[in-house]
C-alpha positions in Angstrom: 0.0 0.0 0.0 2.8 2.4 0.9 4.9 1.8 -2.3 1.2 2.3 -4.2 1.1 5.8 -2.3 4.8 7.2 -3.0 5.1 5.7 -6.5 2.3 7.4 -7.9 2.0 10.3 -5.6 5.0 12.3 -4.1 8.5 11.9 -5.9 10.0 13.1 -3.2 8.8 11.2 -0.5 9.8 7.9 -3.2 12.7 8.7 -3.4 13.7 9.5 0.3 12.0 6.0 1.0 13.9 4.4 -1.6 17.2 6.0 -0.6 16.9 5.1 2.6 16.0 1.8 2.4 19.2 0.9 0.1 21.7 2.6 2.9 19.6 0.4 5.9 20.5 -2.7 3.9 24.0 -1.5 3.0 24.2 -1.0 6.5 22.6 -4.0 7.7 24.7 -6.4 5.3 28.2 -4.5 6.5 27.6 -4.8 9.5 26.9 -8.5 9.6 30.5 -9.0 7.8 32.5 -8.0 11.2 33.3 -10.6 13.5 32.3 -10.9 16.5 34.4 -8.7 19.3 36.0 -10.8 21.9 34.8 -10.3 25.5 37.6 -9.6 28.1 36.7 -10.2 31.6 38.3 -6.9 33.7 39.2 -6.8 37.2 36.2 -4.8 39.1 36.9 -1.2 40.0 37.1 0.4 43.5 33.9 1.9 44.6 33.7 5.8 45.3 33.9 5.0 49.0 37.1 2.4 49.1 39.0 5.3 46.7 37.9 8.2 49.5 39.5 5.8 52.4 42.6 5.5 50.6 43.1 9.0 49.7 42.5 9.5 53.5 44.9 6.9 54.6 47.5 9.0 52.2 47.0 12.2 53.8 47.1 10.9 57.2 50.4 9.2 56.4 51.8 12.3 54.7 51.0 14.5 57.9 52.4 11.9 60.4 55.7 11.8 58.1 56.1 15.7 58.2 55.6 15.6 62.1 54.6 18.7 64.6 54.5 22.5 63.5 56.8 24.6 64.8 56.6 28.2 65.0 54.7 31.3 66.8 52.9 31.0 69.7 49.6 32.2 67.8 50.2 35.1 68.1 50.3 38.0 65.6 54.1 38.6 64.1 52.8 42.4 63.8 51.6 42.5 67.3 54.8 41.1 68.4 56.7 43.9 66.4 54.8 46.2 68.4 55.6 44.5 71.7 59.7 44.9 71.2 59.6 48.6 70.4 
């Protein structure tokens, strides 16, 4: 009924129906001529949470490895200025 309809009616909507029907099967036929992909099992990833607890474990370990701060009492190095004079 459809080819009846386009054939005899529109041109244009023939040939857009006929164009595209030749590209689907050039399509379709292509892509049944590449083989199969293999399928590679991958190691499972670490979840948001286990990445978070390592990046923690890091920067504890980087803080402990720099040890204590040293310096001022708090105290402003402007008031102290003031202080000496």
């Amino acid at each position: 009924m459809f080819m009846f309809f386009c054939y005899n009616f529109a041109s244009a909507l023939a040939l857009y129906w006929t164009v595209q029907n030749v590209i689907s099967i050039f399509q379709t036929w292509l892509m049944k001529r590449q083989p199969e992909p293999e399928l590679v099992k991958q190691a499972p990833r670490a979840s948001f949470m286990e990445m978070a607890m390592a990046a923690r474990q890091q920067q504890d370990a980087a803080k402990k490895a720099k040890g204590p701060r040293t310096g001022g009492g708090g105290g402003s190095a402007f008031r102290d200025q003031q202080r000496k004079q």
